[in-house]
C-alpha positions in Angstrom: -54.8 32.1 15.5 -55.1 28.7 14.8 -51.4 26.9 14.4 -51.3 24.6 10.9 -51.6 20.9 11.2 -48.1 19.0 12.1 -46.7 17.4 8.9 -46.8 13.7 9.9 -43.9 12.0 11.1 -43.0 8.2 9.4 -39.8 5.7 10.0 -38.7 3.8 6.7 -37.8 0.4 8.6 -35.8 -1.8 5.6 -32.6 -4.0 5.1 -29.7 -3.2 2.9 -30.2 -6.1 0.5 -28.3 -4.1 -2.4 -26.9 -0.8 -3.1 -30.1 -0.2 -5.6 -32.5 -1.5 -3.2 -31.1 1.5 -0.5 -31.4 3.8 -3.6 -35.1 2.9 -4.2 -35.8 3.3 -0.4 -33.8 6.7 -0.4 -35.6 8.1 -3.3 -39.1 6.7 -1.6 -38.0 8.7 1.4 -36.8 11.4 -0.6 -40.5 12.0 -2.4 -42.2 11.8 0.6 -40.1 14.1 2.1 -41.1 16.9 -0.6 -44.6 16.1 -0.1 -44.5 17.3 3.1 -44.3 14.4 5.2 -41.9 13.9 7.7 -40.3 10.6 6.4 -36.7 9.3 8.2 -34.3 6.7 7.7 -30.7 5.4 8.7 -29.2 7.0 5.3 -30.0 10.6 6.8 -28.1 9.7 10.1 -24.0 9.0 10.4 -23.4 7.8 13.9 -26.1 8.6 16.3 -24.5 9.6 20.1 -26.6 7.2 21.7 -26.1 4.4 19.7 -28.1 2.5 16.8 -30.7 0.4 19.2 -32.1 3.8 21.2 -31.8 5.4 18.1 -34.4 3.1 16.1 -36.9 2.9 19.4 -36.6 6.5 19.4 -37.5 7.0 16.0 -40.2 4.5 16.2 -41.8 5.9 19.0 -41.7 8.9 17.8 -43.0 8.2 14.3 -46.7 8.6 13.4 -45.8 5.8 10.9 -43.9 3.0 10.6 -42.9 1.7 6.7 -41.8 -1.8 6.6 -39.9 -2.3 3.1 -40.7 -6.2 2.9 -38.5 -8.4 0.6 -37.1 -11.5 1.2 -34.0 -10.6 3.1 -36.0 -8.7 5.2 -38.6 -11.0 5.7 -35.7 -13.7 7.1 -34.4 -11.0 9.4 -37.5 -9.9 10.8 -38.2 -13.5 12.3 -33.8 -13.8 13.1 -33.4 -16.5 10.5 -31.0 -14.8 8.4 -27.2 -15.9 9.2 -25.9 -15.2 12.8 -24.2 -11.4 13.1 -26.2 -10.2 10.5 -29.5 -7.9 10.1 -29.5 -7.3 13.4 -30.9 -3.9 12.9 -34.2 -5.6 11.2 -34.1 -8.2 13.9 -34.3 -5.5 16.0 -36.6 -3.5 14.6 -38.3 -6.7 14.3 -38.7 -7.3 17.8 -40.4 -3.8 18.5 -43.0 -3.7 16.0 -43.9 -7.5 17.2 -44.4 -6.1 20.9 -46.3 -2.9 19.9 -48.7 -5.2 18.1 -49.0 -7.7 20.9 -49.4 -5.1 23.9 -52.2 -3.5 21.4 -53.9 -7.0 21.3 -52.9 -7.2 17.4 -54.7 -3.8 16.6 -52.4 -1.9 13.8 -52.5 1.6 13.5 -49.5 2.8 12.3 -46.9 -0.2 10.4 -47.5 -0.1 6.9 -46.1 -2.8 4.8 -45.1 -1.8 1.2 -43.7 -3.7 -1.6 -40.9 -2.8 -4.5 -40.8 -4.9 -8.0 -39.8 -8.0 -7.7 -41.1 -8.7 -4.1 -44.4 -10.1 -3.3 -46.8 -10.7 -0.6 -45.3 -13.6 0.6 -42.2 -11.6 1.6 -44.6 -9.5 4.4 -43.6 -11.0 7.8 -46.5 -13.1 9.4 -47.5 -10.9 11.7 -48.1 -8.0 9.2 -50.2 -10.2 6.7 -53.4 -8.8 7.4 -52.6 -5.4 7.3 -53.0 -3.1 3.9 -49.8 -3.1 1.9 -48.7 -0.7 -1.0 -46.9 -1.5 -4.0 -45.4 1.9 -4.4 -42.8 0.8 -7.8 -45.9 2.0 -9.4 -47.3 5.7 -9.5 -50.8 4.7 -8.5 -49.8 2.6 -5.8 -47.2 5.7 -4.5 -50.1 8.1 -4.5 -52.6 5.4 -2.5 -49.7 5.6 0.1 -49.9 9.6 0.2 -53.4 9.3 0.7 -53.4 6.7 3.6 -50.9 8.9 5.0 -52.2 12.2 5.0 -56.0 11.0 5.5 -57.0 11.8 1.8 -59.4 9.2 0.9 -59.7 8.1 -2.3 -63.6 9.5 -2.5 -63.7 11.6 0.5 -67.4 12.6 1.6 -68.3 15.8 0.6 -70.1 17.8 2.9 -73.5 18.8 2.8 -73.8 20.9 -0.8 -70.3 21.4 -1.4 -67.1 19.2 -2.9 -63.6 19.9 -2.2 -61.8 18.3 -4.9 -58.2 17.1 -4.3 -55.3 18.7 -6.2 -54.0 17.0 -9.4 -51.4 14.5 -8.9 -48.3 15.6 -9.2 -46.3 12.8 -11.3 -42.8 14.3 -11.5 -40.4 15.2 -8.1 -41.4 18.3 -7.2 -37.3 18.8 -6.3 -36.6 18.1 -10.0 -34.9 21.4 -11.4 -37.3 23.7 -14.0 -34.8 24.1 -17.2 -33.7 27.7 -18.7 -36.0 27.8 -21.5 -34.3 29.9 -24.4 -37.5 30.5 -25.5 -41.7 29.8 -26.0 -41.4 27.6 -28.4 -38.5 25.1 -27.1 -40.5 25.2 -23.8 -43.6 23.8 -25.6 -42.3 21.4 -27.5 -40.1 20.3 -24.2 -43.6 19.9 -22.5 -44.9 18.3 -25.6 -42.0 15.3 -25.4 -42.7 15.1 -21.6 -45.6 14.6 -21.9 -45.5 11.5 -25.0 -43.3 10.1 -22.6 -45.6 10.0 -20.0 -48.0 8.3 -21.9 -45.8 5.9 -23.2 -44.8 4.8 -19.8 -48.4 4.2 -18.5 -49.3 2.0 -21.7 -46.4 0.2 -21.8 -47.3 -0.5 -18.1 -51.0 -1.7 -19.1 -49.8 -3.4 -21.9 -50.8 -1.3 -25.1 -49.4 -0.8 -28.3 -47.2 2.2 -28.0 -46.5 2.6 -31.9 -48.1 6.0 -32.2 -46.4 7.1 -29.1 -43.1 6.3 -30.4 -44.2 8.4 -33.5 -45.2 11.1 -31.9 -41.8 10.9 -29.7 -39.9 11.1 -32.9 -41.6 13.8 -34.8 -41.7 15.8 -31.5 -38.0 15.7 -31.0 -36.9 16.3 -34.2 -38.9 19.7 -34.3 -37.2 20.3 -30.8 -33.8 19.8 -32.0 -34.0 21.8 -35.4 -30.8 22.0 -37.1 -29.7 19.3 -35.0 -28.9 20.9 -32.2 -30.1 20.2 -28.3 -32.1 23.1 -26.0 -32.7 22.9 -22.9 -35.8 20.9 -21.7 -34.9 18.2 -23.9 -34.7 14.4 -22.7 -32.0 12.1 -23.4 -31.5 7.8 -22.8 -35.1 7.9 -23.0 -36.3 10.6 -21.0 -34.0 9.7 -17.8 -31.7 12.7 -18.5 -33.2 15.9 -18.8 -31.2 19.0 -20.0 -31.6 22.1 -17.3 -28.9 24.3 -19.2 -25.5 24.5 -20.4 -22.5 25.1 -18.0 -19.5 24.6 -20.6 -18.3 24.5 -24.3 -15.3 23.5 -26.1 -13.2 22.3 -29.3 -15.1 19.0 -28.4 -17.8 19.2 -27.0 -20.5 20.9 -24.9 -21.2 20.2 -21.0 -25.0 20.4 -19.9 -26.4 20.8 -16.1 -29.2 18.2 -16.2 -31.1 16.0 -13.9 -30.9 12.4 -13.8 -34.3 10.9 -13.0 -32.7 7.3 -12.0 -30.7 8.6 -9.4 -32.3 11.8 -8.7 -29.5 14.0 -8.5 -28.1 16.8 -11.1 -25.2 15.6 -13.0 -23.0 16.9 -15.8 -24.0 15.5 -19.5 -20.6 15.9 -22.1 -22.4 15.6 -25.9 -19.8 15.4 -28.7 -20.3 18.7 -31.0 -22.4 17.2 -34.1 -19.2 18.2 -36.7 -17.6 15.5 -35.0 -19.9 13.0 -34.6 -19.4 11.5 -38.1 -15.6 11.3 -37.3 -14.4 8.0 -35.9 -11.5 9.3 -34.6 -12.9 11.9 -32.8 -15.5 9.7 -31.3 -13.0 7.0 -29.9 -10.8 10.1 -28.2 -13.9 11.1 -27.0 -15.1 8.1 -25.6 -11.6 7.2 -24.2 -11.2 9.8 -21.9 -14.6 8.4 -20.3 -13.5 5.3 -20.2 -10.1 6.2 -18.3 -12.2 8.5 -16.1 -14.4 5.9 -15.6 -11.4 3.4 -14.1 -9.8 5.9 -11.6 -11.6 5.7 -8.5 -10.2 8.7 -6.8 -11.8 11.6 -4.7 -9.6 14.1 -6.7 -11.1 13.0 -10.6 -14.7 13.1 -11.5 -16.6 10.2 -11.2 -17.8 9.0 -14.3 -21.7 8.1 -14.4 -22.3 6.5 -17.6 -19.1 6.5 -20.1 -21.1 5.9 -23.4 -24.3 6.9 -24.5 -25.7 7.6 -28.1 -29.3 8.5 -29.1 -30.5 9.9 -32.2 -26.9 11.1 -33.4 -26.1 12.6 -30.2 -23.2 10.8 -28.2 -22.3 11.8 -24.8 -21.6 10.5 -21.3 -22.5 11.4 -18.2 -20.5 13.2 -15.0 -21.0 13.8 -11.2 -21.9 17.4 -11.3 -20.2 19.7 -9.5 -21.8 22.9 -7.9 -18.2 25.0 -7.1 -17.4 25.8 -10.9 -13.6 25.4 -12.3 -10.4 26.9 -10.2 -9.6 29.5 -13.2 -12.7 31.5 -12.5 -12.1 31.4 -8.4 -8.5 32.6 -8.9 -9.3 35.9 -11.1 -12.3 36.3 -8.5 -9.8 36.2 -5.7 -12.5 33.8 -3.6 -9.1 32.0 -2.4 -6.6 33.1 -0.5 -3.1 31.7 -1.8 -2.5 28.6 1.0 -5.9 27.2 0.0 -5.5 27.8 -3.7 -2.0 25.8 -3.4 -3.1 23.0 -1.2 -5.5 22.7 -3.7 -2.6 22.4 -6.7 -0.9 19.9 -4.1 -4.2 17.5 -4.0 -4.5 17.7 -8.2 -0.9 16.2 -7.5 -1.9 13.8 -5.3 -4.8 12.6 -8.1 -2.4 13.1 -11.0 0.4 10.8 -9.0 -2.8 8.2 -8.6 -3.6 8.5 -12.3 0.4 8.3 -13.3 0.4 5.4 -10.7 -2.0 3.5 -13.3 -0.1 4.5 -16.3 -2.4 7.1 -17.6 -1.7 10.8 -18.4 -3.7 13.7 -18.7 -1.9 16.1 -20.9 -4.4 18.5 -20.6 -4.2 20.2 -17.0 -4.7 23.5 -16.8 -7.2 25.5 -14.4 -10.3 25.0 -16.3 -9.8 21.7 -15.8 -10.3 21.9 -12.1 -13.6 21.6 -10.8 -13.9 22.9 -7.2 -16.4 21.2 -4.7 -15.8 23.6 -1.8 -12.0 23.6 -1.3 -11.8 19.9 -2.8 -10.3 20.0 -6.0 -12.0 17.0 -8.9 -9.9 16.8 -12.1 -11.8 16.3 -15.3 -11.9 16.3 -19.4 -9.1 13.3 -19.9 -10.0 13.8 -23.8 -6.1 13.8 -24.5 -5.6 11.5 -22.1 -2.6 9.0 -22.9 -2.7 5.2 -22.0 -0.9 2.4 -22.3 -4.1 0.1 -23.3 -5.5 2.2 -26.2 -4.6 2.2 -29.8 -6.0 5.7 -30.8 -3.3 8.7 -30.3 -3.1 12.2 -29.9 -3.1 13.6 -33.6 0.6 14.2 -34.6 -0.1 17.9 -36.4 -0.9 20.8 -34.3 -1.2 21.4 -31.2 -4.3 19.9 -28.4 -4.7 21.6 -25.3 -4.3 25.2 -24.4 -1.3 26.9 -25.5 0.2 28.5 -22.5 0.2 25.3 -20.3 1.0 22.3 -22.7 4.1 21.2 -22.3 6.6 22.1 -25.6 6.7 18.4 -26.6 2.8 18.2 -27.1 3.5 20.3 -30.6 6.5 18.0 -31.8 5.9 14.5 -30.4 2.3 14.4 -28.9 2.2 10.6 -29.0 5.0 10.6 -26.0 4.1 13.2 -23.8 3.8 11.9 -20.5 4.5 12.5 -17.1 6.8 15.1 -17.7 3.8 16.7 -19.8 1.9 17.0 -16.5 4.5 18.1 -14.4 4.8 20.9 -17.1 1.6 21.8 -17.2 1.1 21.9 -13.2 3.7 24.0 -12.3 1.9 26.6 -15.4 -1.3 26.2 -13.0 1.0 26.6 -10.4 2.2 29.7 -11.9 -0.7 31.4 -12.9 -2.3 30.5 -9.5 0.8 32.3 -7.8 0.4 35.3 -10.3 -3.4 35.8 -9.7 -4.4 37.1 -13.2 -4.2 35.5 -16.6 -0.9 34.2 -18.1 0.9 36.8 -20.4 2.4 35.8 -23.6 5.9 36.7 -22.2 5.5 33.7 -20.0 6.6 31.4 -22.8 8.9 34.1 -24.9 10.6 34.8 -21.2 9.7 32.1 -18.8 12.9 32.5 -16.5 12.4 36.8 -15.8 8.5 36.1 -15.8 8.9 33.9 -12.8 11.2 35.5 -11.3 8.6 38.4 -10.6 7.0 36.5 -9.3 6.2 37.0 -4.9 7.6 33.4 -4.1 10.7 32.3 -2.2 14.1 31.8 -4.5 13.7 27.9 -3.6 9.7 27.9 -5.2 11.4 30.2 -8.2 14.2 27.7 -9.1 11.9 25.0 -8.4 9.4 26.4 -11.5 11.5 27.3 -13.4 13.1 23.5 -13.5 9.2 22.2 -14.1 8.8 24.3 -16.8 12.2 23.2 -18.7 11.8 22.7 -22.7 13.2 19.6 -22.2 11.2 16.8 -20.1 14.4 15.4 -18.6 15.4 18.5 -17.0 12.0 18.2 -15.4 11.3 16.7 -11.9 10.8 13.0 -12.6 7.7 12.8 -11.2 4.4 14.7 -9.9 5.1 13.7 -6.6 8.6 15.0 -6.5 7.2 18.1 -7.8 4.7 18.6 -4.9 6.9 17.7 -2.4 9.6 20.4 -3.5 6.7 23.3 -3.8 6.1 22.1 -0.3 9.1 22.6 1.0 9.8 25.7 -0.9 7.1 27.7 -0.5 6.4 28.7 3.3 3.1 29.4 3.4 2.8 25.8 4.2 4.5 25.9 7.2 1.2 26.6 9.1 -1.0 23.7 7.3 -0.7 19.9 8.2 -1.0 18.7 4.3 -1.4 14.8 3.1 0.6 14.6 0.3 0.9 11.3 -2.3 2.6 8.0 -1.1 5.3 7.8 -3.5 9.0 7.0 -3.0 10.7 10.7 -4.7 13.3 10.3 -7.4 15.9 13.1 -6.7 17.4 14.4 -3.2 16.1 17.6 -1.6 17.5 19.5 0.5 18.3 18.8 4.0 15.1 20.1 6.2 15.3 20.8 10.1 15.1 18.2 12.7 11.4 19.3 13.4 10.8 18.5 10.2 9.6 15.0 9.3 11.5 13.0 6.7 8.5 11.8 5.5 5.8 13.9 3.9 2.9 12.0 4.7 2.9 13.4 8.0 2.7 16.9 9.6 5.5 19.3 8.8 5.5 21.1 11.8 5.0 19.4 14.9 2.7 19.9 17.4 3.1 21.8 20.9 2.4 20.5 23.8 -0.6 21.1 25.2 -0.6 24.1 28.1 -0.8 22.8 31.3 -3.0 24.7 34.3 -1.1 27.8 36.4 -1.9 25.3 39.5 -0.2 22.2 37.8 2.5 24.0 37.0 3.1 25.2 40.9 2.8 21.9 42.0 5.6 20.5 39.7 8.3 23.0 40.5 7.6 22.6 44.5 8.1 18.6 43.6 11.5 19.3 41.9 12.6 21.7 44.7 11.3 18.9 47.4 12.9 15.9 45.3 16.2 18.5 45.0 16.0 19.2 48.8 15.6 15.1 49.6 18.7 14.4 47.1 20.9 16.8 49.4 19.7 15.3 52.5 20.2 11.6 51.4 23.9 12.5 50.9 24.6 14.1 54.3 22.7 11.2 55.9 25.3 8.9 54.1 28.3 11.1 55.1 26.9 10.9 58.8 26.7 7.2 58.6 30.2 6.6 57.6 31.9 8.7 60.4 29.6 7.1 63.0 31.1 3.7 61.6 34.6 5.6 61.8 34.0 6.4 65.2 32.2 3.6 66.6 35.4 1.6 65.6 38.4 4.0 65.9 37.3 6.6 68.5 40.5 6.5 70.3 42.7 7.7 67.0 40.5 11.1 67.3 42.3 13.4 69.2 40.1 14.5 72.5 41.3 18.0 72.2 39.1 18.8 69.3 35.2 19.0 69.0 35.2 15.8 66.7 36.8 14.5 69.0 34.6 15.2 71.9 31.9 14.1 70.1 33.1 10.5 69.2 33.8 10.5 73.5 31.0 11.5 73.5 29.4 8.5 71.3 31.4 6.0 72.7 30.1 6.0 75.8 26.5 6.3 75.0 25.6 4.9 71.4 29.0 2.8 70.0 27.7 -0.3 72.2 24.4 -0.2 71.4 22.5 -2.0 68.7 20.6 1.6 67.9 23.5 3.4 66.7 24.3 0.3 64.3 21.0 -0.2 63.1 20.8 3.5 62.4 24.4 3.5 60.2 22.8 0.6 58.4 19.7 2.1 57.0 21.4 5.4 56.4 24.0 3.2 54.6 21.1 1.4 52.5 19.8 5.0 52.0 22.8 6.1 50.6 23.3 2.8 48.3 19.8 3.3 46.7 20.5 7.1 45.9 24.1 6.2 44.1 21.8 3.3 41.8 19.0 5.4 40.9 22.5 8.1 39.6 23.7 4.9 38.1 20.3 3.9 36.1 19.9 7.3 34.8 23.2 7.8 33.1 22.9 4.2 31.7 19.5 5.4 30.2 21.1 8.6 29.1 23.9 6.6 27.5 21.3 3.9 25.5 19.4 7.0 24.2 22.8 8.4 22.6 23.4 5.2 21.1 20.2 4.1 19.7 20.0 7.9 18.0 23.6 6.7 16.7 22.3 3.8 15.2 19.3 5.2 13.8 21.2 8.2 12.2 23.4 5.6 10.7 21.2 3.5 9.0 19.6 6.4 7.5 22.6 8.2 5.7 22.9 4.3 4.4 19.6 4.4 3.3 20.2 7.3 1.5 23.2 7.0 0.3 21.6 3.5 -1.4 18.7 5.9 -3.0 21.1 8.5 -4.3 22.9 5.5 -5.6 19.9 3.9 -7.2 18.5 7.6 -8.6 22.0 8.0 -10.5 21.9 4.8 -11.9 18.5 5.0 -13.1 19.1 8.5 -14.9 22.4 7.1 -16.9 20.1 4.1 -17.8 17.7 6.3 -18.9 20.0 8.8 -20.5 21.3 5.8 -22.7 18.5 4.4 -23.8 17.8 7.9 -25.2 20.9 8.0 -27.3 20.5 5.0 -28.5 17.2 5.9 -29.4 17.7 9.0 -31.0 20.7 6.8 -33.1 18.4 4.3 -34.5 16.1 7.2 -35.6 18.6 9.1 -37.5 19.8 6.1 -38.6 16.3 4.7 -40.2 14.9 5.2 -43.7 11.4 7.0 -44.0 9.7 5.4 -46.7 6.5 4.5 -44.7 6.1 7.1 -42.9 3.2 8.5 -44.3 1.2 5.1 -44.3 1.8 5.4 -40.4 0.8 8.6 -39.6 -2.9 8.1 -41.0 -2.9 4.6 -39.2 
């Protein structure tokens, strides 16, 4: 059986002038790729073992084709005239397509110079100037590269009698997701509008009047969105957004799974229900949370694509989508086991305490409102968010967000919900998560029994119910504090090394063992040491019986040498009658008047001095150990002493400026206070 033909194999050689220049080149690569050729760059690779320079004469060697992405930048590298220490990967590239073409005697086979709007031919190095470049910005010039590089001519030569005609070409990705049609006549009209646009591109490209286009754009996309609602299959920011189905709805608005044809990758599109589009207030809410979203740069928050986008009536923004759907749904499935589904409440702390950080609060968090990316947890839907820059509000009647986990201040004073808020509504997640089915009612009309059902340690149940306070001052002060309590308190931690938010805590906790750390950015159980070998272990107790053994002998040697000194000096005050005695006779006569038995006292002596120092130096050691620990454990019942200090003064200061607020309120006149509500 004859084995198929080898997909060929090409190496994308460019420089990283820009951030959308490596986009253009990825999504080249990316096309290429789902045509069936073999294409490879640096983007697909993190750290090769062998090291960037074998890696790219590897790949080059390897490679049927080599693509040279030519623009200026890489044009000055290629020939090592850019600035010293940097391109040195083009250099080096550089410097290995030069040789092939020189040990070939300049015949090219395989390095293919393209080109991407602006650059131009004169951005081709020298030495690939007479070869055939592609400008592949343009669909035609794309598909004249496919055919170079699969052999397809562009008028191949039939044989004798017969014509194999080419396939059509293919002018979409052919990775670009098919959308869930809710019926025949959506899908048409969807195909319809794809195809206007299509033809709008290519004469606006040749230069055309594209009136009728535009007309027939219009009249097509009105009939799609009847009763002015969108399907799926519909385009949006002209045509670069196209709608694959809908993931979520809401009091606000409706979240759509589409494909962005810029980036070419799915995202998340949020369109404003059409009720509310004519309301200016519920426009600027809506915008503002995207806006806030769009600021925090944080792993744990969505990342905002596009915060504002209207077209034909229709506003929305645009999202990173996320594949792992929200943590409600993967706690009633009971995909999670409880550590995982807590460490994942502890890292929306950690993006809460970065969003708090920056003054802004969510006021919505609930578990909907967690988007899971494998076990990473994304926060999302700011819409009530709260900041310090904005002059919208939070309506002052009713109640926004969902019942059972707004805090009790978001239905009397909305506008000044804040941290406490969010430390309300996390330890409700929290709650829920630790129940593993859907809040009762009798949470709120009960919170203390409910939570006391609950299978948690007493610490974790006191902890809760202290989050979940009616008032926000009985709250913990802060997100943080909250997360590092339910760390402590809950034990199911114990086994996980957990990274929680850099934050200096408000109140005191209590005192944890010495193995674990004070502070809760590191580990909380330490780690063992590692097991040593059953022959390692052999050899270091017969080195502590030897060193034992030596000790011993060292202080007989020095007990010898001071009774030969006693001896050789005083032998006549031992009587002779007694075997000491006899023995100093004994060395009087042969060894007291010789220079062996004093040399032999003397180095036993020196002996015996070293062993006493070494005694010496290790109790001195012993002795500075004691004292630093002294020290240190000193400074740090001053240090928090000083913190308790500064924490009691802060809640009296606090605690005033609350009375004397709530005074001046009583004490005011409410003429205007109508005027001020609709403002």
């Amino acid at each position: 059986m004859k084995k198929p033909p080898r997909p060929p194999r090409l190496f994308v050689s460019y420089s990283h002038d820009s951030p959308e220049h490596d986009d253009k080149v990825l999504g080249l690569c990316d096309r290429l790729r789902a045509h069936g050729i073999d294409a490879w760059l640096d983007q697909y690779e993190n750290a090769p073992p062998e090291g960037w320079p074998r890696w790219r004469v590897a790949r080059i060697r390897e490679a049927d084709f080599v693509l040279v992405v030519c623009t200026e930048i890489y044009e000055r590298r290629f020939r090592a005239a850019d600035k010293p220490g940097e391109g040195l990967g083009v250099t080096w590239e550089g410097n290995i397509l030069t040789q092939e073409l020189y040990d070939s005697g300049g015949r090219n086979k395989r390095i293919i110079p393209v080109l991407f709007f602006p650059a131009t031919p004169q951005h081709v190095p020298d030495v690939l100037r007479g070869a055939t470049r592609f400008e592949v910005g343009t669909e035609e010039g794309f598909w004249r590269l496919y055919r170079h590089l699969t052999g397809q001519p562009q008028s191949p030569a039939p044989p004798l009698g017969t014509l194999t005609p080419l396939p059509p070409r293919v002018r979409q990705f052919a990775f670009e997701p098919a959308p869930r049609y809710e019926e025949d006549r959506s899908r048409r009209l969807a195909e319809k509008l794809e195809m206007a646009y299509r033809r709008r591109a290519e004469l606006t490209f040749t230069g055309q009047d594209t009136r009728k286009v535009q007309e027939e754009i219009l009249r097509i996309r009105r009939e799609l969105r009847e009763g002015g609602r969108l399907v799926a299959g519909d385009l949006l920011d002209e045509a670069r957004f196209k709608l694959i189905e809908p993931i979520g709805s809401g009091g606000f608005a409706t979240v759509w799974k589409a494909y962005d044809r810029k980036r070419s990758e799915l995202v998340a599109v949020k369109v404003l229900h059409g009720l509310r589009t004519g309301d200016r207030t519920y426009r600027e809410r809506f915008f503002r949370g995207a806006r806030q979203m769009a600021e925090l740069q944080h792993p744990g928050i969505v990342r905002v694509i596009e915060p504002h986008r209207e077209e034909g009536g229709h506003h929305f923004f645009v999202l990173e989508y996320v594949s792992g759907g929200d943590f409600r749904q993967a706690v009633l499935a009971s995909r999670l086991q409880q550590a995982e589904a807590l460490a994942i409440i502890l890292q929306v702390g950690e993006a809460l305490t970065y969003a708090h950080q920056r003054d802004v609060f969510h006021r919505d968090v609930k578990p909907a409102n967690i988007l899971l990316d494998g076990l990473r947890p994304k926060l999302t839907d700011f819409d009530l968010v709260r900041a310090f820059d904005t002059t919208g509000g939070t309506q002052t009647q009713g109640m926004l967000g969902t019942f059972l986990y707004s805090a009790p201040e978001m239905m009397s004073e909305p506008r000044e919900a804040g941290a406490a808020a969010d430390v309300y509504s996390l330890a409700m997640t929290t709650i829920f998560t630790l129940h593993g089915k859907e809040l009762p009612s009798s949470v709120l009309r009960e919170p203390e029994r409910f939570v006391q059902s609950l299978a948690c340690t007493q610490d974790a149940k006191k902890l809760l119910i202290q989050a979940i306070s009616v008032e926000p001052t009985e709250r913990q002060s802060s997100i943080a504090e909250f997360c590092r309590q339910l760390q402590y308190a809950l034990p199911v931690f114990a086994a996980a090394t957990l990274v929680m938010p850099k934050e200096t805590y408000a109140l005191p906790l209590r005192t944890p063992r010495r193995t674990t750390p004070r502070s809760i950015s590191r580990p909380l159980v330490t780690e063992e040491p590692p097991l040593l070998p059953v022959s390692a272990v052999k050899r270091r107790k017969l080195w502590s019986a030897a060193q034992f053994a030596l000790e011993n002998l060292l202080g007989l040697l020095l007990l010898v040498s001071i009774a030969l000194v006693l001896l050789q000096r005083s032998p006549a005050r031992i009587s002779g009658s007694t075997v000491l005695g006899a023995f100093g006779n004994y060395l009087d006569t042969v060894l007291v008047h010789s220079f062996i038995a004093s040399a032999l006292a003397a180095v036993l002596s020196s002996v015996a001095l070293y062993r006493l120092f070494l005694l010496f130096r290790r109790g001195s050691d012993h002795v500075r150990q004691r004292w630093n620990s002294f020290i240190l454990a000193r400074e740090e019942r001053r240090r928090e002493r000083g913190e308790k200090e500064r924490i009691r003064r802060s809640i009296i200061t606090k605690h005033m400026q609350r009375v004397i607020e709530e005074r001046q309120k009583r004490e005011e006149v409410k003429p205007m206070r109508e005027p001020s509500q609709r403002e």
